[in-house]
Structures are given as C-alpha cells and as structure tokens.
C-alpha positions, 0 to 999 in steps of 0.5 A: 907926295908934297908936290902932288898935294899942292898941285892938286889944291893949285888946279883945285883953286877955282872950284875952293873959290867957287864953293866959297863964294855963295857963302861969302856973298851972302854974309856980306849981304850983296846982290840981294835981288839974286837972292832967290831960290833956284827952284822956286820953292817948286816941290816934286811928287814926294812933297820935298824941295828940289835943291832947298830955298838956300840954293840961290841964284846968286849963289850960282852966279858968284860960284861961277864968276869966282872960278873964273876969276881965280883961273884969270890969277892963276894964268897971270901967276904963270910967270911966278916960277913956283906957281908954274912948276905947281901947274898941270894946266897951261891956262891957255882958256884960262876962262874956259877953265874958270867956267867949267869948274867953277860952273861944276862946283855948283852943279856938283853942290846942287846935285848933292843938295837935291839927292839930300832932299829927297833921302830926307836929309834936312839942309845943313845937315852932314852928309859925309863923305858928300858935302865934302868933296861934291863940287870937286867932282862935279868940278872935275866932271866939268873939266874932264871936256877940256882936261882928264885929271890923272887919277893919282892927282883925283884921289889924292885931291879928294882926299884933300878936300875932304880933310881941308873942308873939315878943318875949315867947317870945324874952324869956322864953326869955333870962330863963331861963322858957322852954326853947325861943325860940318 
C-alpha cells in the first residue's frame, strides 16, 4: 500500500504543482497584467458569475506551464533509480503529460468553481469532498487520452489528495497564509 501511495502522489506531481501554482504566483504578485478574470465578470441568467473574479488568466496559465514543468523533473529524475521504480509513466511526452494535467487541474478547478456559483455557494467556501479532489479528476480526465489510470491507483490518489489537501489548507491556515481552514 506505501508503494501504491507514493506512485500515486509521484504521477499526481504535476497537477499538486499546477493547483498551487495560481496561488503561488499570486501571493508573489507577479504577472499582474494576466490578473483578469477569465469570465469577464459576464454573469449567466440567474444573476451568478460564471467561475468568480478570482479565477484569472494567469491562474490558468502558471497552472499549465507548472505541470509542464514538473513533467520535464520528473522525465530528468528517471535515472534516479527510486524515482523510477515510483514511475508508472515512461514520460516519453513528457510535455504532453505536463500539458494535460496540468491543463485538467484548472479545468477541473473551474468546472467545480462554476458548479459552486450556481448551487449559491460563495468563492472560498468549502465544498467537500469537491475542493479537495477537482483537479485530480479533472487531471486524470485529461490524462485518460494518453494514459488510463488503474483504478487501484485512482482511488487510492483521491483519497490521498483529499487528506494531503486538508492537511495543507488546515497547515496554512495556522501559518497565517490562509483565511479560511478549507
């Protein structure tokens, strides 16, 4: 089961990375001029935002570029024997790889954000199990062009990431990074 855990936060890697990194970028205050909502502020019929003005371009972007990035480490790390025994990708498009996940992080992210607009539920407000594990699925979504995840290794990374994304919101929010514990 340790094997398991750990090659399922190993091939998580870029997604983890991609979810983080709009936060990131924000709090260094970088890329400003990307700093604008995705949706414009366009509203649909029943007077709600689509995704919500914290949902940015640059947010997108850096989401993208780090999973991108973290599949380029992780194909470089392959000659590491323990990271290679952790594989279950040959990160042959490592690129590829890097793109689709980290690209379905964010659309798993937005997709959740615009289902949370419209059940009325306000932008930082929890909405559990979904915050926790939306970009996983919409990571694995993605991937599931290129590569179907065993099942084994889907279940026991949702339940991971739901417990890691808990323990790092709850951790955050004690260091002072956060406003809110979820």
């Amino acid at each position: 089961m340790l094997r398991l855990s750990l090659q399922a936060m190993y091939l998580l890697l870029p997604a983890y990375l991609a979810n983080m990194a709009p936060v990131i970028v924000m709090k260094w205050g970088v890329l400003k001029q990307l700093a604008v909502p995705i949706d414009r502020g366009r509203k649909l019929a029943d007077g709600k935002e689509l995704f919500g003005s914290h949902k940015t371009w640059r947010g997108f972007l850096v989401a993208v570029l780090a999973g991108m990035l973290m599949a380029l480490i992780q194909r470089a790390l392959l000659g590491v024997p323990f990271f290679s025994g952790l594989s279950v990708l040959p990160y042959d498009h490592a690129l590829l790889i890097g793109f689709l996940m980290g690209l379905g992080a964010i659309l798993g992210d937005l997709a959740k954000s615009f289902l949370k607009r419209r059940m009325g539920i306000d932008p930082g407000k929890p909405w559990i199990p979904f915050d926790q594990i939306d970009f996983v699925l919409g990571a694995y979504g993605l991937l599931a062009l290129f590569y179907l995840v065993p099942w084994k290794l889907f279940w026991v990374s949702l339940l991971l990431s739901f417990i890691l994304h808990v323990l790092t919101n709850h951790l955050s929010f004690w260091l002072g990074v956060r406003r809110e514990r979820w």
